[in-house]
N, C-alpha and C positions, 0 to 999 in steps of 0.2 A: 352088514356094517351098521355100527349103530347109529341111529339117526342125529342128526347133530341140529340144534334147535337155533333158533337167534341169537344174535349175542344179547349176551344179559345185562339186565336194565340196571343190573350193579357197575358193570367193567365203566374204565378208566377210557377217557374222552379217544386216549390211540393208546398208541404202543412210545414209553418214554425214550428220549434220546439217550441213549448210552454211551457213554466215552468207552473208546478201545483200550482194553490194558494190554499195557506190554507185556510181550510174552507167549500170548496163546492167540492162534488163529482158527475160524471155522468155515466148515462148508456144509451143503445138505444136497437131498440126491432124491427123486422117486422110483424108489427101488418097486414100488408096487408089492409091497409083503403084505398090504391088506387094501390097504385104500387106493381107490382108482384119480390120475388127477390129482394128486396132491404131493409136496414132499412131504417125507415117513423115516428118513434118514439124517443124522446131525452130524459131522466127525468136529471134535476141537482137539487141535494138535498143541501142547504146551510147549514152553525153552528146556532144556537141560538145567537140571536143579529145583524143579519146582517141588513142594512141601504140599503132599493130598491128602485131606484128609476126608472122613468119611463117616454117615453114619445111616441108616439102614434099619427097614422094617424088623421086627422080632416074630414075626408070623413063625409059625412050626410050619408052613411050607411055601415055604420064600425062594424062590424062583432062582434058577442055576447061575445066572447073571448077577444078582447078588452077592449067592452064596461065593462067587469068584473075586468079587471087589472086594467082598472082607477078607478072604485071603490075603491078595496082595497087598492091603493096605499097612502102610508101618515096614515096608522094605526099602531097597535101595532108592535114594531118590536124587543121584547124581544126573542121569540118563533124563532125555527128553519123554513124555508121556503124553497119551492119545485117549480121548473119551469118545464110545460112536453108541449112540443111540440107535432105533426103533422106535417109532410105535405101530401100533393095529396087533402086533403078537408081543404075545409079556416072556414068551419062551417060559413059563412055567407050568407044572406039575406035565411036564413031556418026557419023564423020565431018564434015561442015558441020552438021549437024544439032546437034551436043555444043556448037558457042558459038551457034547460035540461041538451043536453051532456056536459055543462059546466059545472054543479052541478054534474053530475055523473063521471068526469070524474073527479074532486077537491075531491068527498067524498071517491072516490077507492086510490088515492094516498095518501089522509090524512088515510087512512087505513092500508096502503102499509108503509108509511113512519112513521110513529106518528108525521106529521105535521099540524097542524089547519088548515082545511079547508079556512079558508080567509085568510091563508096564501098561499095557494095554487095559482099560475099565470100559467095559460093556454094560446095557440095560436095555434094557425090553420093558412096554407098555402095550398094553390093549387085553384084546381077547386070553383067558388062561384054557389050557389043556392042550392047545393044537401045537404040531410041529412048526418051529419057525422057520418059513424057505431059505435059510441062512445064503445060501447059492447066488441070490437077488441082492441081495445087500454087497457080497464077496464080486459080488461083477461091477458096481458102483464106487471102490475104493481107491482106483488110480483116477480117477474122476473126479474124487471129493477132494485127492490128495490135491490135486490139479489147481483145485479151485480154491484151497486155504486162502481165508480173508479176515486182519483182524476187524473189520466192521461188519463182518456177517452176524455179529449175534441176533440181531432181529430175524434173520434168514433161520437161527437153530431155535431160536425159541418155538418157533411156526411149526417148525419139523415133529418135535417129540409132542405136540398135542393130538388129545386124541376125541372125546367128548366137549374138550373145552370150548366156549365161545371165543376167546381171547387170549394172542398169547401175552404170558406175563414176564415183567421185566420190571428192576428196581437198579437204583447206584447210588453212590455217595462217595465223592470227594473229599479229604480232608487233610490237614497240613500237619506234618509233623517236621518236628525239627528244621523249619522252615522248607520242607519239601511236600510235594502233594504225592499223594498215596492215591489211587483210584480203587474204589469198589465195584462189581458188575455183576447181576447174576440174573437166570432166567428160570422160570417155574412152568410144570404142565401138572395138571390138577385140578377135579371136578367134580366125582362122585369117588365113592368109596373111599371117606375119608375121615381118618379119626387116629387118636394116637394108637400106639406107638409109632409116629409117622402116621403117610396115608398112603391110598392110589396117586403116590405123585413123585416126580423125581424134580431136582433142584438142583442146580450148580450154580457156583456162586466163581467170581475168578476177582484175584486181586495181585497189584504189582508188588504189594510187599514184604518182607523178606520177615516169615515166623517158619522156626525150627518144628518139623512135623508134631514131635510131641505136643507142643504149646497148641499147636494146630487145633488137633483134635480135642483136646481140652477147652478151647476156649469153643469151637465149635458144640460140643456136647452138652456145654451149658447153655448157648445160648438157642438151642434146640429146644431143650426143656421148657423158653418163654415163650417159643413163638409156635415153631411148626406142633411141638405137641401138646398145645394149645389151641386145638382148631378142630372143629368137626362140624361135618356135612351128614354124614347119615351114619354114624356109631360104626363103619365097618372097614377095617384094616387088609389093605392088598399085600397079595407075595412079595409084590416088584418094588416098594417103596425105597429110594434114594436119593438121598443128597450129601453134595459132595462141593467141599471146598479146596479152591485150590490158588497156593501163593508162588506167584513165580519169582518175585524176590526181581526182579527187575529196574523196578526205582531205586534200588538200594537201599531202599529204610528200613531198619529194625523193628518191626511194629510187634514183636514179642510182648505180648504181657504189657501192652501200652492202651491203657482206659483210654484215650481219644479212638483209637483203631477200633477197638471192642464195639465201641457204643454206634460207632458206625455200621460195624456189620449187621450189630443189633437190629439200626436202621432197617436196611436193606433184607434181612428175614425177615421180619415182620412185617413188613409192606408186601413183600411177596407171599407169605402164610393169609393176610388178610385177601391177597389178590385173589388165593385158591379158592376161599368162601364165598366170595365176590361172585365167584364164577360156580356156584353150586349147582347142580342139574335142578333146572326148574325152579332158582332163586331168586323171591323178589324182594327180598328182607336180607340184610346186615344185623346180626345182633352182635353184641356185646352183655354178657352175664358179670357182673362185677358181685361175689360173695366176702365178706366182710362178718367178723367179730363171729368165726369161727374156734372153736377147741384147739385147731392145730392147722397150719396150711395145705398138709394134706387131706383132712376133712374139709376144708375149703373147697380145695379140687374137686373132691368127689360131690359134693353135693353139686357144681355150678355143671360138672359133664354132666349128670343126671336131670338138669333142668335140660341142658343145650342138647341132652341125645332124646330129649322123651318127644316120640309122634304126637302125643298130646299135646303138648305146648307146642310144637313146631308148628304143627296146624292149624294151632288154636291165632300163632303169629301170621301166619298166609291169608286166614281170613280177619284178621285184623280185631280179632275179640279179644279185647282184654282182662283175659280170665284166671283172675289171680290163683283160683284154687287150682289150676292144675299147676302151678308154679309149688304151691304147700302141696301138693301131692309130689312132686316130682322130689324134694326136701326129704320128704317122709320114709320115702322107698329107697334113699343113696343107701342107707346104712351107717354112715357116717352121725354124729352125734348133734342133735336139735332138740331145744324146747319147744314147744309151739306155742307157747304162751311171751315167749323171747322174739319174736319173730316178728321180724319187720319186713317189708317188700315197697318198692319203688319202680314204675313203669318212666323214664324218663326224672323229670323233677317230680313226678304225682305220688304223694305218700298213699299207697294204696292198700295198706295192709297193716297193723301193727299190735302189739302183747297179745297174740292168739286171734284177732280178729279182723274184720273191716275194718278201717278208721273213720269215726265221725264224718271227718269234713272231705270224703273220697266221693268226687262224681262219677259217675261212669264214663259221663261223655268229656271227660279230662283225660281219662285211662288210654279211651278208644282215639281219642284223637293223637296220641302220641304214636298211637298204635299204626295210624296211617302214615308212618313216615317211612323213608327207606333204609335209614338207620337209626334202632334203638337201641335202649339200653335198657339193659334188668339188674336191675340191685338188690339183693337180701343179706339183712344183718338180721346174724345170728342171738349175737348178745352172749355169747360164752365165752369167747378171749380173743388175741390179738392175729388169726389164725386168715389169710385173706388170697383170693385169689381170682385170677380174670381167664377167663375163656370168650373166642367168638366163633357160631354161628349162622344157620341160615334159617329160612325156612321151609315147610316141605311140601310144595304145591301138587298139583295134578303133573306139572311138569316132568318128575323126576319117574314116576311111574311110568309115563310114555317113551322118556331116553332109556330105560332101565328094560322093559319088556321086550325093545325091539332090539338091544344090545347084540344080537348073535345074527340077526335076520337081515 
């Protein structure tokens, strides 16, 4: 089992209070499918009518539980619907085996619950290759049914971590048409993370009432600013999902309503920051802000090519503020740079600028930013209005010692 270290000196003082939406209730269970002593099982049972929607690693060998949610997602969505997690087994690359326990693990809950088996959404975390004892799980599901509670989310947030120090949790409140709308959602997420997605699964749950298509659309977008905007160590899992879901409960129309949007906005990204927060062996927050780019997507690529280079990562753990591998990391995106254009900022410290050091750049101004537990990096390009922010961490000793003992 892999060894699970401190909580990290990033995480959030607790776990926040989260209002209950209506609608959806959860339980969790230790089915013991890897970890000893702990819950490893989440179920959240939703109302009839709820709107899921959904969005998912792109890995070419993305895990049977996956590959099953994108299935069902975009079907009937009169009928009540069940989400049951895992962790310790990802149930991927297990071959025919990975959609059996997928099918047996949908037909015990639509047993358990009276919910349609294709409405059932499954996911696996942990370990890749091994068989998931599905049989462990399928004995804990008139138990979890049992125990549906709409204030258990702190209970499932707990459940589907796996490396993590902390589990994460974000909401957001807000009034429309003089009624409150409630947001809710919970993250597990640590290492192996990067876009498209990461190693990490999300569900977000809200009471208000958006038509699935609008769902996934507003969802998809705002995917793009947050979750796939986030990396811990450049490398993308089978198993990554997240999944929003609107039970339409409160009654309010939040379709295509900028007050709702900006909420949810909220609540991803506070939980994408949470994940970096919680990076294996994170003592650093960064933030990369690249500006007066060519085009936004050379933006992008140059600030992931800062935020994924072990050079600069390390060069942040030991707290050296070393600008040239920031113009090194610039060099090598591929994307389009002058270096004579090139300006660089470690906090407010102009540290860099038209191809060189700046005059009036101290060292011990750079480094002392550098001892903080969240920074920022800023380069401007100087080639056009092209701009774009990535966060995250950096790569201590730590992440090698959670990573080597991962199986043992």
């Amino acid at each position: 089992m892999a060894k699970i270290t401190k909580r990290s000196p990033l995480a959030p003082e607790r776990f926040p209070d989260l209002p209950a939406v209506d609608g959806v209730r959860f339980a969790t269970a230790a089915a013991g499918v890897r970890y000893a002593g702990r819950t490893d099982v989440m179920l959240a049972v939703l109302d009839a009518g709820t709107s899921i929607a959904g969005v998912f690693t792109r890995s070419s060998t993305r895990s049977a539980p996956v590959l099953d949610c994108q299935a069902k997602l975009g079907g009937a969505s009169d009928g009540p619907a069940a989400i049951l997690v895992n962790s310790g087994n990802s149930n991927a690359f297990t071959g025919h085996y990975g959609q059996t326990s997928v099918d047996e693990i949908a037909r015990a809950t639509a047993m358990a619950t009276g919910v349609s088996a294709n409405r059932v959404f499954t996911a696996s975390t942990g370990v890749i290759g091994e068989p998931l004892p599905h049989d462990r799980i399928v004995q804990k599901l008139q138990d979890l049914n049992d125990g549906l509670d709409a204030a258990r989310i702190e209970d499932a947030a707990r459940a589907i971590m796996t490396t993590d120090t902390f589990p994460k949790g974000a909401q957001a409140q807000v009034e429309i048409d003089g009624r409150t709308v409630t947001i809710a959602g919970i993250a597990k997420g640590s290492g192996m993370i990067a876009p498209d997605m990461a190693t990490m699964l999300v569900y977000i749950f809200t009471d208000a009432m958006v038509a699935q298509d609008r769902l996934q659309a507003v969802l998809s977008n705002l995917t793009d600013r947050t979750f796939n905007c986030i990396t811990v160590d450049s490398d993308t899992s089978t198993s990554d999902s997240l999944m929003l879901c609107a039970t339409g409960a409160s009654g309010v129309d939040a379709t295509d309503n900028p007050v709702f949007t900006d909420a949810l906005h909220r609540v991803m990204l506070d939980l994408a920051h949470q994940v970096v927060r919680d990076g294996e062996g994170a003592s650093k927050f960064v933030e990369i802000r690249v500006t007066g780019a060519a085009s936004a997507a050379d933006a992008r690529t140059h600030a992931m090519s800062i935020a994924n280079s072990p050079l600069v990562k390390t060069a942040i753990a030991g707290e050296d503020p070393n600008w040239g591998r920031i113009v090194m990391a610039i060099g090598k995106s591929g994307a389009a740079a002058d270096r004579d254009r090139l300006s660089i900022r470690f906090g407010d410290v102009l540290v860099a600028e038209n191809g060189w050091v700046c005059p009036s750049y101290r060292e011990e101004d750079g480094a002392a930013h550098m001892k903080g537990q969240n920074l920022l990096i800023s380069v401007e390009l100087g080639l056009g209005e092209g701009a774009a922010t990535v966060w995250t961490c950096d790569l201590t000793h730590g992440y090698i010692e959670i990573n080597a003992d991962y199986r043992s």
